[in-house]
PyMOL commands that place a pseudoatom at each C-alpha (Angstrom):
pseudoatom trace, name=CA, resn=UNK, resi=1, chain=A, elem=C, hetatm=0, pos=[-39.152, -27.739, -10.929]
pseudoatom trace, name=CA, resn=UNK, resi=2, chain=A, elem=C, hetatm=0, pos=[-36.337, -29.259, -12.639]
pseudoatom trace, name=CA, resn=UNK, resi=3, chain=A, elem=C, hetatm=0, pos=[-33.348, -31.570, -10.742]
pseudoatom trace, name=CA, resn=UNK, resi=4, chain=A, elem=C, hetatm=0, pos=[-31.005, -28.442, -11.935]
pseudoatom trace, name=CA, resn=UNK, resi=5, chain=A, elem=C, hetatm=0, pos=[-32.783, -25.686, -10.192]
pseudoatom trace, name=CA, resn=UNK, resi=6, chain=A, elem=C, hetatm=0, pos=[-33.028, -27.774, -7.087]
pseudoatom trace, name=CA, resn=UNK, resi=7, chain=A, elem=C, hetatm=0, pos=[-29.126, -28.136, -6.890]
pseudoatom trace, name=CA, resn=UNK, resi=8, chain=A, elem=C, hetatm=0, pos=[-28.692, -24.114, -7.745]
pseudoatom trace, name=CA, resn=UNK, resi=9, chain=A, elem=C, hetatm=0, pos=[-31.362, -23.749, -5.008]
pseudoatom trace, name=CA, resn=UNK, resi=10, chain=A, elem=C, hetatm=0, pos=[-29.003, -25.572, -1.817]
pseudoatom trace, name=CA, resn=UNK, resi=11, chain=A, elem=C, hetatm=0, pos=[-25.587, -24.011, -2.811]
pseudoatom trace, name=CA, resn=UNK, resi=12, chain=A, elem=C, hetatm=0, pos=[-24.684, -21.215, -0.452]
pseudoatom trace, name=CA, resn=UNK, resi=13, chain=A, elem=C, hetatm=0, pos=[-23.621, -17.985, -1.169]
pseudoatom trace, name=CA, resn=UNK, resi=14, chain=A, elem=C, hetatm=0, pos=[-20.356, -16.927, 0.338]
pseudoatom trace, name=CA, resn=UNK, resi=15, chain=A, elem=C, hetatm=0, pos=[-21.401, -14.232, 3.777]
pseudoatom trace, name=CA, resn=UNK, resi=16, chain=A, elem=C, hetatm=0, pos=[-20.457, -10.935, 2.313]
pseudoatom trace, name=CA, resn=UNK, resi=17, chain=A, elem=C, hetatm=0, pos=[-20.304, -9.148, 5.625]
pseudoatom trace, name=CA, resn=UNK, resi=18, chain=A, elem=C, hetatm=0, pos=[-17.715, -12.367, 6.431]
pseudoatom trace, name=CA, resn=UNK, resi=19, chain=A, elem=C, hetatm=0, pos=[-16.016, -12.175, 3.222]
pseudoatom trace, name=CA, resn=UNK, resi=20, chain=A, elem=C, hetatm=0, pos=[-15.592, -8.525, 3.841]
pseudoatom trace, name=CA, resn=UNK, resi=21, chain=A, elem=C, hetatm=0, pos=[-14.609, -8.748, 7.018]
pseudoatom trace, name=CA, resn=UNK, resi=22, chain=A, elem=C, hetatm=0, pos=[-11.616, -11.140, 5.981]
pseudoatom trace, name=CA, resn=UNK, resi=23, chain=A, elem=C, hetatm=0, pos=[-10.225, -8.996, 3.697]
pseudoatom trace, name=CA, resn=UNK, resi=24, chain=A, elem=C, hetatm=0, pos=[-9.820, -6.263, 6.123]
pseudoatom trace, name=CA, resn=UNK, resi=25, chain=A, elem=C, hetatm=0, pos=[-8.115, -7.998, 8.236]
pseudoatom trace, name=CA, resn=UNK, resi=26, chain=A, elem=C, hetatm=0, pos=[-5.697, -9.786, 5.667]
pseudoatom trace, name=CA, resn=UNK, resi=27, chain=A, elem=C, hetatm=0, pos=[-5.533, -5.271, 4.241]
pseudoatom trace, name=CA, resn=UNK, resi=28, chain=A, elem=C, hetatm=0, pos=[-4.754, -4.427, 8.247]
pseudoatom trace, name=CA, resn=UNK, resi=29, chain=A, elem=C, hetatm=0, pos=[-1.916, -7.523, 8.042]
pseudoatom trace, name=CA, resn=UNK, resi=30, chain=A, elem=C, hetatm=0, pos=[-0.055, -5.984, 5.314]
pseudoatom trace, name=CA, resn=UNK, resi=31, chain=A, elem=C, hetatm=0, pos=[-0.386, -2.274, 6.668]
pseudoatom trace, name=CA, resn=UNK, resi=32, chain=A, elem=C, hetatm=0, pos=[1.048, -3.111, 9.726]
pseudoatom trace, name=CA, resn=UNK, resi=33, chain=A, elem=C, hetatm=0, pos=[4.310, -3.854, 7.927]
pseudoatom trace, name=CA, resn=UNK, resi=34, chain=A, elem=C, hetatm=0, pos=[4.662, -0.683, 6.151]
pseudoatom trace, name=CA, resn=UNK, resi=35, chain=A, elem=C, hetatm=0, pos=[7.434, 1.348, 7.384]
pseudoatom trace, name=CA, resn=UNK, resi=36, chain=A, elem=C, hetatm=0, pos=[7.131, 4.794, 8.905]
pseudoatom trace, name=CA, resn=UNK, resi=37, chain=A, elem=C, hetatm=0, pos=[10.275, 7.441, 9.255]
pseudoatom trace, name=CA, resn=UNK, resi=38, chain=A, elem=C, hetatm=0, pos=[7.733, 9.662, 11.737]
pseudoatom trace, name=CA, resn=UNK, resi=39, chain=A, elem=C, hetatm=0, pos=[8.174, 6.738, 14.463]
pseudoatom trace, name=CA, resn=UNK, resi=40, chain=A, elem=C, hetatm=0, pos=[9.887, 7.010, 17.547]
pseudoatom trace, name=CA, resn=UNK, resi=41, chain=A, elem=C, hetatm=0, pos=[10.785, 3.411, 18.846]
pseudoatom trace, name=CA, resn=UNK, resi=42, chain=A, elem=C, hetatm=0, pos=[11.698, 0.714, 16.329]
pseudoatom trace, name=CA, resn=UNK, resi=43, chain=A, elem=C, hetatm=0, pos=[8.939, -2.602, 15.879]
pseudoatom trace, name=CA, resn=UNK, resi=44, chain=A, elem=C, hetatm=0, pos=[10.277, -5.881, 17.337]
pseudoatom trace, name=CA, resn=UNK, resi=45, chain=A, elem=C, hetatm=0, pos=[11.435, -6.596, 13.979]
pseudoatom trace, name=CA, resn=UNK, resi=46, chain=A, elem=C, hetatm=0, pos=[13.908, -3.725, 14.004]
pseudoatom trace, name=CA, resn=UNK, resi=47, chain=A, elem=C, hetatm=0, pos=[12.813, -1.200, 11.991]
pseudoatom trace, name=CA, resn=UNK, resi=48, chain=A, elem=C, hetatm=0, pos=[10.541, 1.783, 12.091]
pseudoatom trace, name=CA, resn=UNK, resi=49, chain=A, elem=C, hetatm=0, pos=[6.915, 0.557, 11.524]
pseudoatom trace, name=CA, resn=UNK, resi=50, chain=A, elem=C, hetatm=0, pos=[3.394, 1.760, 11.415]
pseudoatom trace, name=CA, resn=UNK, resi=51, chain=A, elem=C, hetatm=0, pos=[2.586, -1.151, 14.326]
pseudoatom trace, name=CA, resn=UNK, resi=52, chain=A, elem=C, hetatm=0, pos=[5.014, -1.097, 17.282]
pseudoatom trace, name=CA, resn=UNK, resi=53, chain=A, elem=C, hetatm=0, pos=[3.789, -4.803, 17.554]
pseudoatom trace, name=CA, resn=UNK, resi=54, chain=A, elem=C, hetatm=0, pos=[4.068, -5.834, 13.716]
pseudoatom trace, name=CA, resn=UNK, resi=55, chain=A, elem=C, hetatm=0, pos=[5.138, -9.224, 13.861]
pseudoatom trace, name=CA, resn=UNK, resi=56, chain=A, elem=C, hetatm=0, pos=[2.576, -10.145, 16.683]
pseudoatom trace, name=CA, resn=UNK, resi=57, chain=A, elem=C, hetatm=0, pos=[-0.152, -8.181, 15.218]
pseudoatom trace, name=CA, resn=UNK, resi=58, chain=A, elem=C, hetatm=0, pos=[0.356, -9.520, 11.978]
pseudoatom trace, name=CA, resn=UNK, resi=59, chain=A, elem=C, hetatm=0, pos=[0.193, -12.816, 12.702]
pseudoatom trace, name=CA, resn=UNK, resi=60, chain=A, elem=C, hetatm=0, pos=[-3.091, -12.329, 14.658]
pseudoatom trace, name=CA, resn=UNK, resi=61, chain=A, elem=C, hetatm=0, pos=[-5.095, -10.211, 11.959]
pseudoatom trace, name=CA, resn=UNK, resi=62, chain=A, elem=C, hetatm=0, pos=[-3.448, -12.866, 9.216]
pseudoatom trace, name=CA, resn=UNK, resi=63, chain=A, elem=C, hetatm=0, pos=[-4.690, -15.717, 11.125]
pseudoatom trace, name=CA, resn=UNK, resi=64, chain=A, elem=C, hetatm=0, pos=[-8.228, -14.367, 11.925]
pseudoatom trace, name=CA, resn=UNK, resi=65, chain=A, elem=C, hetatm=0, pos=[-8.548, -13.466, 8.227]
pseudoatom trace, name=CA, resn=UNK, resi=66, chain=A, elem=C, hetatm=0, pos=[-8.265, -17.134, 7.449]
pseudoatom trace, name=CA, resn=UNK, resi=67, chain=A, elem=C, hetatm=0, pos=[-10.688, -17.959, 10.366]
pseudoatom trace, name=CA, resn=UNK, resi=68, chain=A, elem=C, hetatm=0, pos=[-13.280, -15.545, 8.736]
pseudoatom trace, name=CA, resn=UNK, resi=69, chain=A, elem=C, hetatm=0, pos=[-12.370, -16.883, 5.139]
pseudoatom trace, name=CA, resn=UNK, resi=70, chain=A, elem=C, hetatm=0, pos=[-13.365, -20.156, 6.410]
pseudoatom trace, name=CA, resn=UNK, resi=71, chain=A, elem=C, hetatm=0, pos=[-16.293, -19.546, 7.907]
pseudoatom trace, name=CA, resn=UNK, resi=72, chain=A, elem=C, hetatm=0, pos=[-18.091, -17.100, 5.617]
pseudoatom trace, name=CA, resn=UNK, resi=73, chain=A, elem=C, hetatm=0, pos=[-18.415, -20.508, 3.901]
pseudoatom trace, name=CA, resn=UNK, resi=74, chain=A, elem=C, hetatm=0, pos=[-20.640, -22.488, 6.472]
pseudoatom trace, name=CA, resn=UNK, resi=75, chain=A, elem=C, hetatm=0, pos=[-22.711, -19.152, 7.443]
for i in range(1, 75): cmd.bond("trace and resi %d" % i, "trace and resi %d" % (i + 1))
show_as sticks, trace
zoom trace
């Protein structure tokens, strides 16, 4: 075996099931700021969104996107 195939051997994939994971949540991030006339009470940013929590919820789903982003790498 040749000193090539040995290094393509040890690099890791990327965890798909991780990878998909992270861009669900980063997709869920964004449709929680999409506004919605069929709403009753108005998001804590003021307006009429699909998320009555959107700038919480956002946050959260944006920030365990990155987690998952990161560690799709080591798994």
């Amino acid at each position: 075996m040749s000193v090539e195939s040995k290094n393509n051997d040890t690099v890791k994939k990327p965890n798909l099931f991780l990878t998909i994971l992270s861009v669900l949540c980063i997709l869920g991030a964004v449709i929680t700021l999409i506004p919605c006339s069929n709403i009753e009470d108005a998001c804590m940013l003021g307006y009429k969104a699909i998320c009555a929590f959107t700038p919480v919820s956002t946050i959260i789903l944006i920030v365990a996107g990155v987690i998952l982003w990161i560690l799709r790498k080591k798994f």
